[in-house]
C-alpha positions as CSV (number, residue, x, y, z in Angstrom):
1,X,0.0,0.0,0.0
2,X,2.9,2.6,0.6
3,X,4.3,1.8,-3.0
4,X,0.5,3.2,-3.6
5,X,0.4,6.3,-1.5
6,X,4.0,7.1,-3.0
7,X,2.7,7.2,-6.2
8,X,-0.3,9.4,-5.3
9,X,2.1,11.5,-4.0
10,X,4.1,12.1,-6.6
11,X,1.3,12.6,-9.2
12,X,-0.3,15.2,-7.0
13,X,3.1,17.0,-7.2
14,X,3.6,16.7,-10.8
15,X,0.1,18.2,-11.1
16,X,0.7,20.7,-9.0
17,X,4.2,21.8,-11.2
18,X,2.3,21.5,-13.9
19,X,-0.7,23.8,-13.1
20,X,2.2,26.1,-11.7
21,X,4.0,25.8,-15.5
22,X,0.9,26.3,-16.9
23,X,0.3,30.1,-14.5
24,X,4.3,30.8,-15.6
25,X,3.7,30.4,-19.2
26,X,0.7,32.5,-19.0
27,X,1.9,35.6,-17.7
28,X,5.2,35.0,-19.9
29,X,3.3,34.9,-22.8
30,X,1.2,38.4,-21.4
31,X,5.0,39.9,-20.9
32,X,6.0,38.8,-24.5
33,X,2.8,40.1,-26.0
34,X,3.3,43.6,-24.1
35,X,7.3,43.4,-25.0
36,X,6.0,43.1,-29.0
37,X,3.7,45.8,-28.8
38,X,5.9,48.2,-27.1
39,X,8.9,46.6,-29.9
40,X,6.6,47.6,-33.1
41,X,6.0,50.9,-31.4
42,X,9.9,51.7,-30.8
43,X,10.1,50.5,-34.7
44,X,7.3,53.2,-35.9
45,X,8.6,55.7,-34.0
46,X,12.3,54.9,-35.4
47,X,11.2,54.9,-39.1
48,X,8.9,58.0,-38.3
49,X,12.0,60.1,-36.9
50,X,14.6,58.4,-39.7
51,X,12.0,59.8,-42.0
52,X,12.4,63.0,-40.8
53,X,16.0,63.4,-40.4
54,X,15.9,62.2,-43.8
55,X,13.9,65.1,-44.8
56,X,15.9,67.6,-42.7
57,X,19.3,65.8,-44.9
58,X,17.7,66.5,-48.3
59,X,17.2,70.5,-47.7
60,X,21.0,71.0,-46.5
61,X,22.7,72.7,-49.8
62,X,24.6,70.2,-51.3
63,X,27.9,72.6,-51.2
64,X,31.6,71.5,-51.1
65,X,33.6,71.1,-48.3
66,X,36.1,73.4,-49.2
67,X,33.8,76.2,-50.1
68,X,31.9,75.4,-46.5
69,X,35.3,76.1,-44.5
70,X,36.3,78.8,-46.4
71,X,32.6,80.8,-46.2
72,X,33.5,79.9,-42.3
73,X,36.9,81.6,-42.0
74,X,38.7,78.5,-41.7
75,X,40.4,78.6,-44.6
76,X,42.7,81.3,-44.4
77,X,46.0,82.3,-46.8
């Protein structure tokens, strides 16, 4: 009868890991849906600024460098 009772035992514990796998895989999965959301919204917001800067590059006069330093002084004789 102990050999019985052992066994009981033991599956009552591997239900009881196993309900407490089941809670841990659950909220995991509630983080990793929150960490994807908050990842796609990082990525708009990247590709939104890019965008801009983007923008802000294409209106910078496409002048030479040498002509740049010498309209600064930098280029003195």
């Amino acid at each position: 009868m102990s050999r019985l009772d052992d066994l009981a035992e033991r599956i009552e514990r591997l239900v009881l890991r196993h309900e407490e796998l089941q809670r841990t895989k659950s909220l995991l999965e509630a983080q990793l849906s929150t960490l994807t959301t908050e990842r796609d919204g990082l990525r708009s917001r990247l590709a939104a600024a890019r965008g801009r800067i983007d923008a802000l590059l294409d209106r910078l006069p496409a002048e030479p460098a040498a002509d740049t330093a010498a309209q600064r002084g930098l280029d003195t004789p």
